[in-house]
ZAMARGU-4260 file (C-alpha; in steps of 0.2 Angstrom, whole numbers, plus 5000, padded with zeros to 4 digits):
<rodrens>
0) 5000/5000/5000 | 5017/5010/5005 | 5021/5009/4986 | 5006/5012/4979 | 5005/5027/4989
5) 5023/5030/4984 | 5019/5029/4966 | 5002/5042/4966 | 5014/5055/4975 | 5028/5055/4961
10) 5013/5057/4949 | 5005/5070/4955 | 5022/5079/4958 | 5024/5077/4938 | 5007/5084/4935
15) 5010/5097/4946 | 5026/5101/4938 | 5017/5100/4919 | 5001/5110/4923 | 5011/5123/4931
20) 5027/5125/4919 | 5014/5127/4903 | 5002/5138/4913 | 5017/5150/4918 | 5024/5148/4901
25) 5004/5151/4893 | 5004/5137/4884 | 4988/5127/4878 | 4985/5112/4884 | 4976/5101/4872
30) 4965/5093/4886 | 4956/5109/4888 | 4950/5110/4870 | 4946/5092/4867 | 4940/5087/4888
35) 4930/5104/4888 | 4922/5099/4872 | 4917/5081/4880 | 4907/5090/4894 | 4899/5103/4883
40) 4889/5088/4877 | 4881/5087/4897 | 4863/5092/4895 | 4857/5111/4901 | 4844/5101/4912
45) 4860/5094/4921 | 4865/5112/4927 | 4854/5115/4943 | 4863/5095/4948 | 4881/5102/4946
50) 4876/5120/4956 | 4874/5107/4971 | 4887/5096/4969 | 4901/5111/4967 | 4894/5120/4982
55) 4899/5103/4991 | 4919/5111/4989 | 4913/5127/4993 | 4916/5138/5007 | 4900/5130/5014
60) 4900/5114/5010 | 4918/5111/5017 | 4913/5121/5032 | 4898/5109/5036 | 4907/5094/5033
65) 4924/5098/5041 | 4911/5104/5056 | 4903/5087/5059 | 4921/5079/5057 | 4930/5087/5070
70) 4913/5085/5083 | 4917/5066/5080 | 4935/5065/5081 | 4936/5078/5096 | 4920/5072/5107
75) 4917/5053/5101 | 4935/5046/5094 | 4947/5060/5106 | 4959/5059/5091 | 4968/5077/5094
80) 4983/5073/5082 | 4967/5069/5068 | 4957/5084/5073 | 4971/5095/5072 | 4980/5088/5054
85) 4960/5091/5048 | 4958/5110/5053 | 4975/5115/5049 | 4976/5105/5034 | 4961/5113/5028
90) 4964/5130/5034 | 4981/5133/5027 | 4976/5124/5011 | 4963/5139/5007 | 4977/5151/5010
95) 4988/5141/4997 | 4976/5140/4982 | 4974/5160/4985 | 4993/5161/4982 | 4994/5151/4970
100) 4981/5159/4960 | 4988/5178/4964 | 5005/5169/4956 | 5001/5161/4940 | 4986/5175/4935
105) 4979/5164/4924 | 4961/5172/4918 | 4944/5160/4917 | 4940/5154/4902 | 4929/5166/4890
110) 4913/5158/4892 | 4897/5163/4902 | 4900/5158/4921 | 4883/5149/4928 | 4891/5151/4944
115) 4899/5165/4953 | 4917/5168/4951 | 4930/5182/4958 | 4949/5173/4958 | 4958/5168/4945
120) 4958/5151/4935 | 4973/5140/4942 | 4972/5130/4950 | 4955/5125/4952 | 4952/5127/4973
125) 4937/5117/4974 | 4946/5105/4966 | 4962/5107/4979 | 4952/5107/4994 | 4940/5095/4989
130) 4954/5083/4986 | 4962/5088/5005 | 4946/5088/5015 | 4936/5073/5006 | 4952/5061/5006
135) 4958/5067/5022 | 4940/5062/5030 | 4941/5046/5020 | 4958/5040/5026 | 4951/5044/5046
140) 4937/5035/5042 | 4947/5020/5036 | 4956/5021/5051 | 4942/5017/5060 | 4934/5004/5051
145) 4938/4985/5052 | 4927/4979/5037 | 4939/4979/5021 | 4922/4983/5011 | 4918/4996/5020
150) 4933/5003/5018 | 4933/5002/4998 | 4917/5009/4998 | 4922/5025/5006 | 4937/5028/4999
155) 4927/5026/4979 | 4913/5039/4988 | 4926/5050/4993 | 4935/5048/4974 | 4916/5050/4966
160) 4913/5065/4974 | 4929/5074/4972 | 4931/5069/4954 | 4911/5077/4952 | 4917/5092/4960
165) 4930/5095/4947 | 4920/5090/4933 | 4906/5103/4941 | 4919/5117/4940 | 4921/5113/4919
170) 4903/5110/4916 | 4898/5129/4924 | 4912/5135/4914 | 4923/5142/4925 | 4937/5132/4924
175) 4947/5123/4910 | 4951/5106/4913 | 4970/5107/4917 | 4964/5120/4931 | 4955/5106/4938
180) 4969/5093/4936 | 4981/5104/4943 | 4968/5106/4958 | 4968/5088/4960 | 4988/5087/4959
185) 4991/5100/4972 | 4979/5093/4984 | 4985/5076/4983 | 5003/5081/4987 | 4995/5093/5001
190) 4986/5079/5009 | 5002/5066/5008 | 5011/5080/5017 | 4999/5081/5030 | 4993/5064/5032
195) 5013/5058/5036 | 5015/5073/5049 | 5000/5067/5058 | 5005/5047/5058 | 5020/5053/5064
200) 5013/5066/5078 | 5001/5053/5081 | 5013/5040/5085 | 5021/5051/5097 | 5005/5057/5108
205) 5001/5038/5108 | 5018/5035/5114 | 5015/5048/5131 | 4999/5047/5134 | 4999/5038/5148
210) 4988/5020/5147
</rodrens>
């Protein structure tokens, strides 16, 4: 699992390398003419659908959820170290995206927003903190769960939802698809980062708390 792990980091360091270089370098990517052009095919009926699904990596969404998760890691599991690598994790993440979109200045795409949008393009920060808070949740949900099903199903739940979020952000037409992918790459790397400093801070409140 180690390796696998291993293996999705290095990738998502080379995405995040690629999206960035040709975004700084204002290069085209050819996913965003020919994946943009897949999902201009989703119905106008599908809209009001999507609105909902992208508010759940919206200030609100993420607020409500990360809400009920530290209530049940702080009052029902007492797990500080996961409370803590949650909040932070999620907080400092919402600055980072703001940075990185002040950096690379990369307008929205010229198409009629359906939702509303103030920043700049990339990366996509739904789909940055949607990745850190939803796989963050999964993998302290995991944590607690003995079933292996149960632990498949919520990690594909968590992976559903995120990848909707993303394909919510290019179907509202606010996003081109490598801002999404580069959202998705950053937040991997940002929830590997956190997850190893909580096993290890973890490991070492474990180790004093007295038994």
């Amino acid at each position: 699992m180690k390796k696998k792990s291993f293996v999705f980091l290095i990738i998502a360091v080379l995405i995040t390398l690629f999206t960035a270089i040709k975004v700084a370098l204002h290069s085209a990517f050819w996913m965003d003419t020919y994946v943009g052009e897949l999902f201009s095919h989703v119905p106008n009926s599908a809209d009001p659908f999507f609105i909902q699904v992208t508010e759940m990596g919206d200030k609100k969404g993420i607020g409500l959820i990360a809400l009920i998760m530290l209530v049940w890691l702080l009052l029902k599991k007492r797990n500080y170290p996961g409370a803590a690598m949650l909040a932070l994790s999620l907080a400092l993440a919402n600055e980072a995206y703001k940075v990185l979109k002040d950096w690379f200045v990369r307008p929205r795409p010229d198409l009629e927003h359906l939702v509303e949008v103030k920043s700049y393009s990339f990366p996509s920060g739904h789909a940055m903190v949607s990745m850190v808070l939803y796989f963050t949740v999964a993998y302290l949900l995991i944590e607690e769960i003995r079933s292996k099903n149960a632990k498949w199903l919520v990690a594909i739940l968590a992976s559903l939802l995120v990848l909707l979020i993303g394909a919510s952000r290019i179907i509202l037409q606010v996003h081109y698809p490598s801002d999404v992918l580069g959202g998705y790459a950053f937040g991997f790397i940002w929830t590997a980062i956190w997850i190893f400093l909580y096993k290890y801070f973890k490991h070492r409140y474990t180790k004093k708390r007295p038994s």
